[in-house]
C-alpha positions, 0 to 999 in steps of 0.5 A, a space after each residue: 636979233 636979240 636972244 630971247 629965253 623959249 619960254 616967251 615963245 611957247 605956251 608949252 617948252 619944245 625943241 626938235 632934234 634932226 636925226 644924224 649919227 648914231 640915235 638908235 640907242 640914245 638921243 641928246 636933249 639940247 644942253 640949252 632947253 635942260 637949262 631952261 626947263 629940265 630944272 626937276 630932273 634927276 640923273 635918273 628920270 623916267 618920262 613918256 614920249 607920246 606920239 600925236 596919235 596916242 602911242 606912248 612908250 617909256 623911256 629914261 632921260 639919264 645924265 651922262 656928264 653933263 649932257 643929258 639923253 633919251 637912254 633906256 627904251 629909246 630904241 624900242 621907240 625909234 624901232 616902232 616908228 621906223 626911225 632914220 637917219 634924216 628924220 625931224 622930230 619936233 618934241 612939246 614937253 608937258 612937265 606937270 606929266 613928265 611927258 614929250 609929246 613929239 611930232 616926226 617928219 620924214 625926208 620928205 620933209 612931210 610928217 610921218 604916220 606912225 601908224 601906218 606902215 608903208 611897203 618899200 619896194 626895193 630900187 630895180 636896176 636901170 639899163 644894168 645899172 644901180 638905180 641912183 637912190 640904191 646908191 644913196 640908201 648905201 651912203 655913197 658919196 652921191 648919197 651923202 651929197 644928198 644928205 648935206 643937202 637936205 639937212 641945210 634944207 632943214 636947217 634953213 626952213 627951222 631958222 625961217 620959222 624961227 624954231 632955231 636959234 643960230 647960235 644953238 647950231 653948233 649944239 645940234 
């Protein structure tokens, strides 16, 4: 398959960034999607992240290198919408507001509502043994299969839907 520029396929520039490693205090933008439209952008620039059900905050895309992040008030946003590892965001840029419109999908695979807050119950014991999903949230081996399992699941549904280049991949 031919490669073909982004701006051919969306009416406004998108990318999605699936939360690994550490994201809480910053979060990369693909070198690629800067290439094409992260033109205007200083080292410093302040834009909005916007939620689909209004909430905003601001936060400070800063070119480190020649890499550029979601740096300062990144955390605040990932603390507000209970960020985790696992997590799918699906990011709509809007240059004429210096704004990202972003959509976020849980482990479930199913998109998260940012506005509700959902009560976790802690895993109960299993015949005295640690129930499986306690194992996993405290990145045990088991959990980490789990991970590796459910990020090549990701993967393959956004290159199915043609969100993904693979030749990007290596950039994620």
């Amino acid at each position: 398959m031919a490669s073909q520029s982004p701006r051919k396929h969306a009416k406004k520039p998108s990318f999605f960034k699936v939360l690994i490693r550490d994201f809480s205090t910053r979060l990369k933008i693909p070198p690629a999607f800067m290439k094409e439209f992260g033109k205007d952008m200083s080292k410093k620039t302040s834009t909005l992240i916007e939620t689909y059900n209004g909430r905003s905050w601001e936060v400070e895309v800063e070119k480190l290198g020649n890499k550029f992040y979601f740096n300062s008030g990144w955390h605040k946003f990932v603390e507000d919408n209970n960020l985790e590892t696992g997590d799918f965001l699906v990011f709509k840029y809007f240059a004429d507001y210096s704004k990202f419109k972003v959509k976020i999908f849980g482990k479930t695979c199913c998109e998260k509502q940012s506005n509700v807050v959902v009560e976790e119950r802690p895993c109960e014991p299993l015949n005295g043994k640690v129930d499986r999903q306690r194992n996993a949230q405290e990145g045990t081996k088991e959990g980490g299969m789990k991970k590796k399992k459910m990020m090549m699941m990701i993967l393959q549904e956004a290159r199915r839907l043609n969100l993904i280049d693979p030749k990007h991949l290596k950039e994620i």
